[in-house]
C-alpha positions as CSV (number, residue, x, y, z in Angstrom):
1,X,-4.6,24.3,-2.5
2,X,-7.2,23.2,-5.5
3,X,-8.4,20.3,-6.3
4,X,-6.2,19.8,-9.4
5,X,-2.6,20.9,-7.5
6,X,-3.5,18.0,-4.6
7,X,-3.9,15.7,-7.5
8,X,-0.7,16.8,-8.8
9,X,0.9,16.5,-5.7
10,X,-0.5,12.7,-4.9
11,X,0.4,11.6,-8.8
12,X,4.3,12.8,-8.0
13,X,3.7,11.5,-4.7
14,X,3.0,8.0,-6.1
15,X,5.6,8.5,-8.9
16,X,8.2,7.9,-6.4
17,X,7.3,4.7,-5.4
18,X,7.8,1.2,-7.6
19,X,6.3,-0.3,-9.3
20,X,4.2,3.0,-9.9
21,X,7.2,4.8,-11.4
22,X,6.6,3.2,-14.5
23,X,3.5,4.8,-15.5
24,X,2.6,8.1,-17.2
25,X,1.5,10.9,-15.6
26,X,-1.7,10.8,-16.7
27,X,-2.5,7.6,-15.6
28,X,-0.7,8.8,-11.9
29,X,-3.2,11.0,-12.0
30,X,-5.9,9.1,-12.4
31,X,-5.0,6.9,-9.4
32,X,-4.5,9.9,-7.5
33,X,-7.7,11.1,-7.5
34,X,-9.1,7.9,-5.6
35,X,-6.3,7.8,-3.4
36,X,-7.0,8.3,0.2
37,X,-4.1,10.3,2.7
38,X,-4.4,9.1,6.2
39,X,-1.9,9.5,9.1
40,X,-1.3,6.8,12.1
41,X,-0.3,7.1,15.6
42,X,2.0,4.4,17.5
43,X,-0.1,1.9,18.1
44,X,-3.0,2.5,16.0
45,X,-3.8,-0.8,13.9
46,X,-5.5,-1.8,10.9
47,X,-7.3,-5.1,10.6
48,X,-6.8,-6.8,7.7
49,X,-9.1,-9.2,6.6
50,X,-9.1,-10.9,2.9
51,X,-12.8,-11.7,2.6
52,X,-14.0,-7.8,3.2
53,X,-10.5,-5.7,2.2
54,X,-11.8,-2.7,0.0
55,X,-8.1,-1.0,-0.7
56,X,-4.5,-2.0,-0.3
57,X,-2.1,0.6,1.7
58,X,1.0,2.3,1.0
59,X,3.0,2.8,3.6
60,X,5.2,5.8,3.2
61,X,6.7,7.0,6.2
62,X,7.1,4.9,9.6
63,X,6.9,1.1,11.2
64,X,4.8,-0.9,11.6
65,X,4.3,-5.1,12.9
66,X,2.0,-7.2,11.4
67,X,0.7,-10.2,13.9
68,X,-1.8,-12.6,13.7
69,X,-3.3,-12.9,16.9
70,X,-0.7,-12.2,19.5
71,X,2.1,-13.5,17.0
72,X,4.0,-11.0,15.6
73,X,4.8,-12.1,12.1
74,X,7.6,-9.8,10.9
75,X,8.5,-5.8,11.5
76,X,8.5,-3.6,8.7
77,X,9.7,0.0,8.1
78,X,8.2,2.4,4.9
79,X,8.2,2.1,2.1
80,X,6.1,-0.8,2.2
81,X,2.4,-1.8,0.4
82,X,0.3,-3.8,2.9
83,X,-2.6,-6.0,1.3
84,X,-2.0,-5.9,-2.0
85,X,-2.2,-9.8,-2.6
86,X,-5.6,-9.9,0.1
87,X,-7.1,-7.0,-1.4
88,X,-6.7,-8.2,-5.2
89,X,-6.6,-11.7,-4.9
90,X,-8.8,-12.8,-1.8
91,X,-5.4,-14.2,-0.6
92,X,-4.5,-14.5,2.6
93,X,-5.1,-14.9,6.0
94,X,-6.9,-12.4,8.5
95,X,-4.2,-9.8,9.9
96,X,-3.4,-6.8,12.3
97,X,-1.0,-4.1,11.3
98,X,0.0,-2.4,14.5
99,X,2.1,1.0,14.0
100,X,5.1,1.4,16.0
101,X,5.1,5.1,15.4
102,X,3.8,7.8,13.5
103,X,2.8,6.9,9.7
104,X,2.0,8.3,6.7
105,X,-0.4,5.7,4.4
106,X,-1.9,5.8,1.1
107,X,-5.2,4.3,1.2
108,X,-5.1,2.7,-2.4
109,X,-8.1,1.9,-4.7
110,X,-8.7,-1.6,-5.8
111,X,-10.8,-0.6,-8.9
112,X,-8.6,1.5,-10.2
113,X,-5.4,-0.3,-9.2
114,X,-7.0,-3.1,-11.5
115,X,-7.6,-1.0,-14.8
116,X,-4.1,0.3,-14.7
117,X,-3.1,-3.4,-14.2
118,X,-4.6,-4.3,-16.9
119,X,-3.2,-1.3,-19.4
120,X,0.6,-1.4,-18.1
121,X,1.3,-5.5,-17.3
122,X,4.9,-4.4,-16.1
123,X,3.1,-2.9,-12.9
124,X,1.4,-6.4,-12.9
125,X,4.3,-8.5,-13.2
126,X,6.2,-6.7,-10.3
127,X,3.2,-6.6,-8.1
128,X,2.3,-10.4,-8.9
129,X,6.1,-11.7,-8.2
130,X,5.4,-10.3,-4.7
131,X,3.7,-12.8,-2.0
132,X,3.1,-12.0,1.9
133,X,1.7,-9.7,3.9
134,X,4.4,-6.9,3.3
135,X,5.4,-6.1,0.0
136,X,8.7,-4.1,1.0
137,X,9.5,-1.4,-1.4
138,X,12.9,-0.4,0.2
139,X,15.2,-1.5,3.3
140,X,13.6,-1.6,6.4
141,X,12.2,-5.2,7.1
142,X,13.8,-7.6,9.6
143,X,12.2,-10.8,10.5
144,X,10.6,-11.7,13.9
């Protein structure tokens, strides 16, 4: 596979998920070219903490819990974005996702999430009504 079809691939990839349906393949591709492919195991974790987050996450296939110490907060199943608020905002407590199986996540780009942001506001809007840990992009998320 070249460079250019895994770009391709990632930008239809993305194209599936809102808000990012919205914009036009060329600026799909461009995210897609910073975007990061990474694959988690049950109980592999992330630590998430607002002060030092460098991307956001798309979660596209699996579950997951987010807990605060030993709390669990809520359960979520994909497709979900984790950290979008803490990443962009500084919002936001210190958190742990913990996968509860096998996962396929996007490791998003902050600097370019932000330039699109700032060229197609209807991304914006969607992703600023949001608030939480869990932005939940389909069914899947129950409460704790």
């Amino acid at each position: 596979m070249t460079l250019d079809s895994a770009v391709q691939r990632m930008a239809e990839e993305l194209r599936r998920v809102r808000p990012f349906d919205v914009l036009p393949r060329e600026a799909l591709q461009q995210l897609a070219v910073a975007v990061h492919l990474d694959f988690f195991e049950s109980l592999d974790a992330l630590e998430l903490d607002p002060s030092n987050i460098q991307h956001y996450y798309l979660v596209q296939r699996g579950a997951f819990i987010v807990r605060q110490g030993s709390k669990v907060e809520a359960h979520h199943a994909a497709p979900a974005i984790v950290g979008w608020h803490q990443a962009l905002y500084g919002e936001g407590e210190s958190y742990e996702v913990l996968f509860t199986e096998e996962s396929v996540v996007l490791e998003m780009p902050i600097a370019e999430t932000r330039y699109l942001l700032s060229k197609y506001p209807e991304v914006e809007e969607f992703m600023r009504d949001r608030s939480g840990y869990v932005l939940t992009l389909g069914a899947g998320t129950t409460g704790s």
